[in-house]
VOBA-803294 format. One line per 4 residues: number of its first residue (from 1); their letters; for each residue z, y, x of N, C-alpha, C. Coordinates in nm, 3 decimals, always signed. Each point is the difference from the previous one (the first is absolute). Layout:
N
NUM> a> Z,Y,X,Z,Y,X,Z,Y,X; ... .
END
This chain:
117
1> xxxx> +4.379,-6.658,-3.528,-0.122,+0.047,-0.064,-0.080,+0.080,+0.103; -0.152,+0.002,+0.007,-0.064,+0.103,+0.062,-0.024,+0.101,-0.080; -0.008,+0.104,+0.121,+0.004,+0.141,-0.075,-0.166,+0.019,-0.064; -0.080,-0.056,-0.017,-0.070,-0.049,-0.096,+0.007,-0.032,-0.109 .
5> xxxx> +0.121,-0.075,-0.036,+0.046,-0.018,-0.103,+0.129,+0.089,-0.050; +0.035,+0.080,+0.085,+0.117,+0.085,-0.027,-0.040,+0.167,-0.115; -0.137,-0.014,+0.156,-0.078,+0.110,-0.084,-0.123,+0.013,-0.105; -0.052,-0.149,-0.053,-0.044,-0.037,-0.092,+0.107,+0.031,-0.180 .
9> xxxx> +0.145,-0.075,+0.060,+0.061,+0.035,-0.064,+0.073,+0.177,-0.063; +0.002,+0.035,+0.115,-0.007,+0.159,-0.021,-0.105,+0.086,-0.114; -0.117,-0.088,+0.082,-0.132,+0.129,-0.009,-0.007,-0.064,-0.228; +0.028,-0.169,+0.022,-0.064,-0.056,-0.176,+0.113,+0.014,-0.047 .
13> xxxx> +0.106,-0.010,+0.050,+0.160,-0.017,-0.141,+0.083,+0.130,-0.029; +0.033,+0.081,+0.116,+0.098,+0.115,+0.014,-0.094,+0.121,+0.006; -0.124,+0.043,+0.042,-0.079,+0.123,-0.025,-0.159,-0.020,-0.070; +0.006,-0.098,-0.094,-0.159,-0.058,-0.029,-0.086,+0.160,-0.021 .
17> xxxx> +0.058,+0.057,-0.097,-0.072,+0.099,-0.080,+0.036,+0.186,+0.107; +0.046,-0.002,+0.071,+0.119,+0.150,+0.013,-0.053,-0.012,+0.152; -0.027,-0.106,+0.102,-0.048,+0.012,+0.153,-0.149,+0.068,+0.003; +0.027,+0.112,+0.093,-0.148,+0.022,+0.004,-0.060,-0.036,+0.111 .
21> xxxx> +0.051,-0.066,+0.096,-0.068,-0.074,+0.174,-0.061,-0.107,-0.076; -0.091,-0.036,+0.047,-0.080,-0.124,+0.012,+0.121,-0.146,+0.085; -0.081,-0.080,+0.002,+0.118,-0.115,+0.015,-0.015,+0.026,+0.181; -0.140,+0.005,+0.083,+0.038,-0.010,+0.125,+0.079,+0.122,+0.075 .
25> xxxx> +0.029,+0.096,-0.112,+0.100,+0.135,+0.091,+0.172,-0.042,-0.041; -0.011,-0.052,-0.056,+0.168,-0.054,-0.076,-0.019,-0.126,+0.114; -0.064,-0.094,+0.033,+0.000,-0.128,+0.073,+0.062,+0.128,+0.163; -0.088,+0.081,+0.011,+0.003,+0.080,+0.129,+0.151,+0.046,+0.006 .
29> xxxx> +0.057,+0.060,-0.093,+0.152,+0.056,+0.001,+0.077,-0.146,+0.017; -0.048,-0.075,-0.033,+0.125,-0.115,-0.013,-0.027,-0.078,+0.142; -0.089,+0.006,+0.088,-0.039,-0.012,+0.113,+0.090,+0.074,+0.129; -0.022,+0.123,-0.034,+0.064,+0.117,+0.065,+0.147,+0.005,-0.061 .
33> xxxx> +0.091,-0.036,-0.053,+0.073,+0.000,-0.048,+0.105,-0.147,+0.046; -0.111,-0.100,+0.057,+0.071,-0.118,+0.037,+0.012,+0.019,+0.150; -0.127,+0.032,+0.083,+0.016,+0.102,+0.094,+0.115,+0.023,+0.074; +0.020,+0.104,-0.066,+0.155,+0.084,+0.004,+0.075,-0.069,+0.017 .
37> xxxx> +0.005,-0.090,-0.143,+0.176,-0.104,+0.003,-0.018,-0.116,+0.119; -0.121,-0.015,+0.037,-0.021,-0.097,+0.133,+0.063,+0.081,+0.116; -0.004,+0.149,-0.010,+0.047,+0.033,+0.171,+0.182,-0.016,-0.012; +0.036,-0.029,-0.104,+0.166,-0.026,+0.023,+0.071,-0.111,-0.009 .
41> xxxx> -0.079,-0.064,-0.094,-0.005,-0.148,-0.026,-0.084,-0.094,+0.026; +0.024,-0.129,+0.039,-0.046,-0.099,+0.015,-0.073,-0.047,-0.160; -0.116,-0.024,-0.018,-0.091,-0.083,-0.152,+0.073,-0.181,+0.054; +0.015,-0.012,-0.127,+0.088,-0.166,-0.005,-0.109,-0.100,+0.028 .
45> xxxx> -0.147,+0.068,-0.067,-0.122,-0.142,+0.038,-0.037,+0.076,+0.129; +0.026,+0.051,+0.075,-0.032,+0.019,+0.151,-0.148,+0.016,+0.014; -0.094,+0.085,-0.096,-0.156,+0.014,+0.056,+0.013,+0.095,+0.099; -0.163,-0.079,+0.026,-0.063,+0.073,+0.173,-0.015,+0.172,-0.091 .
49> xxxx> -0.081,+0.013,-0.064,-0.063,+0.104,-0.097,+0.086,+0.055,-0.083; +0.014,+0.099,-0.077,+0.010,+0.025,-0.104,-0.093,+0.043,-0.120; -0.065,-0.057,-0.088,-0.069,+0.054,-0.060,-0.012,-0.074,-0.147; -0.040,+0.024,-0.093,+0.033,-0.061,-0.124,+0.001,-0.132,-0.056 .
53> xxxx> +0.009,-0.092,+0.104,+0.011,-0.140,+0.028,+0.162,-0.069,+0.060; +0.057,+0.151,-0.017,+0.126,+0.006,+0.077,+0.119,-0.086,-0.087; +0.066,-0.078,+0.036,+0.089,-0.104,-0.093,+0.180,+0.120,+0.006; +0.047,+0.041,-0.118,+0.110,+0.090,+0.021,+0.097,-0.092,-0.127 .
57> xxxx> +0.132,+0.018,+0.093,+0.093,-0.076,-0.090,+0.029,+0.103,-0.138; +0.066,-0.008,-0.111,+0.049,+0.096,-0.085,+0.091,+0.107,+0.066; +0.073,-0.024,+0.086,+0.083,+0.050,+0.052,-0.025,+0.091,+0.121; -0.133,-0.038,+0.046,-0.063,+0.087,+0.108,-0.079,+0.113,-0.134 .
61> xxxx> -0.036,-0.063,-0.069,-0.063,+0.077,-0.130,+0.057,+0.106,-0.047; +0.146,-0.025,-0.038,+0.055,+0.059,-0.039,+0.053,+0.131,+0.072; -0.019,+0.008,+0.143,+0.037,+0.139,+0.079,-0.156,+0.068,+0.027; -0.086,-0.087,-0.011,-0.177,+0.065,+0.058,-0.063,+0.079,-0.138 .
65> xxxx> +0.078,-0.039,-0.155,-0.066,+0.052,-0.094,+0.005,+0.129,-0.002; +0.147,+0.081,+0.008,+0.017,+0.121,-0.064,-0.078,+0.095,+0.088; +0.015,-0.064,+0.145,-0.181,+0.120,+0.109,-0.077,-0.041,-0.085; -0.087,-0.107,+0.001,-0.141,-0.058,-0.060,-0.020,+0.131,-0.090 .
69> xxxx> +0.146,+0.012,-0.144,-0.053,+0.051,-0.062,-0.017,+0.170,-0.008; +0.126,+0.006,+0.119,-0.047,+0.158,+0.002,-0.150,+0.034,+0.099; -0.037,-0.125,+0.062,-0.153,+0.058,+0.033,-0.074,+0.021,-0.046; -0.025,-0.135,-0.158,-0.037,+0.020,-0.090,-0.039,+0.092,-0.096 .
73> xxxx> +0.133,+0.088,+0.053,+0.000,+0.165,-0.122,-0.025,+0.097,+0.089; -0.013,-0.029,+0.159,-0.029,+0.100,+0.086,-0.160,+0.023,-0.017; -0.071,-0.144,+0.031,-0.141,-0.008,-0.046,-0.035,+0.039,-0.153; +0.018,-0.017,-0.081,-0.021,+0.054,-0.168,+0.041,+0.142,+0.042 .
77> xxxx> +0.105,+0.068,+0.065,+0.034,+0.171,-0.022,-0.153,+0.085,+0.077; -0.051,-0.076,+0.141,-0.059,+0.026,+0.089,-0.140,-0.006,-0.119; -0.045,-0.114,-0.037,-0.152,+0.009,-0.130,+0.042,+0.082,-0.108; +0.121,+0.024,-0.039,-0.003,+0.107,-0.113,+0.010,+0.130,+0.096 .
81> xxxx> +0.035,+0.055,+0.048,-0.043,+0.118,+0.092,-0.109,+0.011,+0.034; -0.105,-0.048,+0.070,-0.155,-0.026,+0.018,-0.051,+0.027,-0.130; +0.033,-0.040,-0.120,-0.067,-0.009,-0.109,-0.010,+0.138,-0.042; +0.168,+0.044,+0.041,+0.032,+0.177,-0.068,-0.168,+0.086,+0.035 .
85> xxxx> -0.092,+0.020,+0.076,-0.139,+0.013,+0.034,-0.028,-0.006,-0.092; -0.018,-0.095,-0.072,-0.091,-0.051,-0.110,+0.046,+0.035,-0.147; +0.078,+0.074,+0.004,+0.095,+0.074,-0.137,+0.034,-0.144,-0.056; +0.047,-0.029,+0.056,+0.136,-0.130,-0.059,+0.130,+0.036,-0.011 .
89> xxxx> +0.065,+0.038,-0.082,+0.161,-0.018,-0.011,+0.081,-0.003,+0.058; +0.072,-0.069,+0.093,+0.072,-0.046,+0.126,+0.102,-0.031,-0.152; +0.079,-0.109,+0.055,+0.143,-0.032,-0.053,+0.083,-0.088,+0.079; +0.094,-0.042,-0.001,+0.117,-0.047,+0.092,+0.020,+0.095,+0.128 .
93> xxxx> +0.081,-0.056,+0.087,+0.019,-0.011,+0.100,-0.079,+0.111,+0.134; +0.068,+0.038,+0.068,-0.129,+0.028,+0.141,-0.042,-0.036,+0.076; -0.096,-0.010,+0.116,+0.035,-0.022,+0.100,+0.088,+0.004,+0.062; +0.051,+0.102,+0.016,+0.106,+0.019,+0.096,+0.150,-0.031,-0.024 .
97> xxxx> +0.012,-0.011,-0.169,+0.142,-0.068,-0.079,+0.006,-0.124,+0.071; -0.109,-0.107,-0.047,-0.033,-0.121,+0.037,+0.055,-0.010,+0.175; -0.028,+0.070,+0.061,-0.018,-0.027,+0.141,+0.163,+0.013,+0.064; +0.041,+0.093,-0.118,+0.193,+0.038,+0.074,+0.058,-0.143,-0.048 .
101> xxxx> -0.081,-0.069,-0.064,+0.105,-0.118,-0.154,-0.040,-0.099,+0.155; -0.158,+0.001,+0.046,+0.002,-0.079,+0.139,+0.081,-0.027,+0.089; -0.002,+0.122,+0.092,+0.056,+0.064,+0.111,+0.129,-0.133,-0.050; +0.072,+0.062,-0.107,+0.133,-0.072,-0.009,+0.019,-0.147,-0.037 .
105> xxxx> -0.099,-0.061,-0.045,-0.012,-0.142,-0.034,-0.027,-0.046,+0.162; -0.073,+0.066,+0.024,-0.053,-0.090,+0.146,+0.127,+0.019,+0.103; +0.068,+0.073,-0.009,+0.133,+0.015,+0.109,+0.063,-0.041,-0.059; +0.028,-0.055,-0.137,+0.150,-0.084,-0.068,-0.052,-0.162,+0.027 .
109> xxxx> -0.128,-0.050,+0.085,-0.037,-0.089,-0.023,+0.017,-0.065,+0.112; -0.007,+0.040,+0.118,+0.099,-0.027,+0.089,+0.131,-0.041,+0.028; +0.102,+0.060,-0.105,+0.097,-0.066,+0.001,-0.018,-0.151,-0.109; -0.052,+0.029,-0.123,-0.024,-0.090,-0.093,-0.093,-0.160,+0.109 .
113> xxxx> -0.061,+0.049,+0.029,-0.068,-0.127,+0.039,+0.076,-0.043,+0.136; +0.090,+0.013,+0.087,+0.037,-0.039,+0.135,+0.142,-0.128,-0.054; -0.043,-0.102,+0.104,+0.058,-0.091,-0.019,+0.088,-0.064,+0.110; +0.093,+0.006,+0.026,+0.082,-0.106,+0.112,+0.042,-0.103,-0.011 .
117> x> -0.066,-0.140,+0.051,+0.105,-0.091,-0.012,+0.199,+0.006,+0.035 .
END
């Protein structure tokens, strides 16, 4: 599937009503998020690019989601903070919660994604 369609599926089936990013900042995390799993791993359709045209097996899917989605909540913590200005509420998460849940996804992902014949 392309992550076009990965994050189509995200943005219409699993957060329709509850996401507050627009679709091209969720396309952007899942970008930056494949990124990443590209500097340890090899992508199985071998593009020049990465960008939301990108072909990812389920299984490459399946280790690139759980970053995607903590960027996801890194970006939503980062616009609900900005908003706090504007006498908005804040709820979930922090910045900076979000960013320790990072730190550690992105260093467990290294081992998760490395492969030896």
């Amino acid at each position: 599937m392309t992550l076009t369609e990965l994050v189509g599926r995200y943005v219409t089936e699993e957060k329709p009503d509850t996401l507050l990013l627009d679709s091209d900042t969720v396309m952007a995390q899942a970008v930056t998020a494949t990124l990443f799993y590209a500097g340890y791993a090899a992508i199985t359709s071998e593009p020049t690019t990465i960008d939301s045209s990108t072909e990812l097996s389920y299984s490459e899917w399946a280790l690139i989601r759980p970053l995607f989605l903590l960027y996801v909540d890194r970006e939503t913590a980062v616009q609900l903070e900005a908003s706090r200005m504007m006498g908005v509420d804040v709820f979930g998460r922090s910045t900076s919660e979000v960013m320790q849940e990072i730190m550690q996804a992105e260093n467990e992902l290294a081992h998760k994604a490395f492969y030896r014949d």
